[in-house]
N, C-alpha and C positions, 0 to 999 in steps of 0.2 A: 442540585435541585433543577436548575436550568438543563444541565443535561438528561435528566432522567425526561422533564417532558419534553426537549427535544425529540432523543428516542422515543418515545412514543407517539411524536406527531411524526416525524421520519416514517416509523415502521406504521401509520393509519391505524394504529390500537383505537379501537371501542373505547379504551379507556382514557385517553389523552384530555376529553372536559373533564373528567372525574380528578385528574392528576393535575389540571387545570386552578380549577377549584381547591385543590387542595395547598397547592402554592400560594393561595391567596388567604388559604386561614393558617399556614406557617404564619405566613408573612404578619396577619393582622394579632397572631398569639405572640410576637416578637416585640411589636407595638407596645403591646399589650404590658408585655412584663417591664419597658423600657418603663411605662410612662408607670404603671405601678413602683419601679425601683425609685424614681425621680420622685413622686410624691410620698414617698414610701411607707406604703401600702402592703403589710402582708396580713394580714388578720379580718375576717379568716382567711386561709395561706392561697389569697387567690393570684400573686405574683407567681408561686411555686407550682401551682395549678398550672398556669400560661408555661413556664418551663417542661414540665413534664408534657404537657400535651402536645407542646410542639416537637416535640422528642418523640412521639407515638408517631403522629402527623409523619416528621421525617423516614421511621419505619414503614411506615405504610408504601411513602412514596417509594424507597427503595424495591420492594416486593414487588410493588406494581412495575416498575421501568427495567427491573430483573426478568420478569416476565414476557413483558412488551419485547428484551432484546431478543431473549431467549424462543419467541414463538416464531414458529416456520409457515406460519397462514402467507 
């Protein structure tokens, strides 16, 4: 993840706050599940919610820093 917005700040993508930001709701959906496993919390399955999403989240970022290497601008 570190490197995907590296690459994109490296290569000045339009998209590097977007991939920004988005490092930052990984990060806080991670929390997230941490602190729902530790109180444990899954009903309704809003720990399993925070997994999966952060799992989208991480798709996203790859497509995006896939993109960023990949443009020739």
């Amino acid at each position: 993840m570190g490197g995907a917005t590296l690459v994109s700040l490296l290569k000045v993508s339009e998209n590097a706050n977007v991939m920004t930001i988005l490092f930052y709701v990984y990060t806080a959906l991670r929390y997230g599940w941490v602190v729902f496993y530790k109180l444990k919390i899954n009903k309704p399955p809003v720990r399993s919610a925070c997994f999966v999403l952060s799992k989208l989240v991480i798709l996203v970022i790859l497509i995006m820093a896939l993109a960023a290497a990949f443009n020739d601008n």
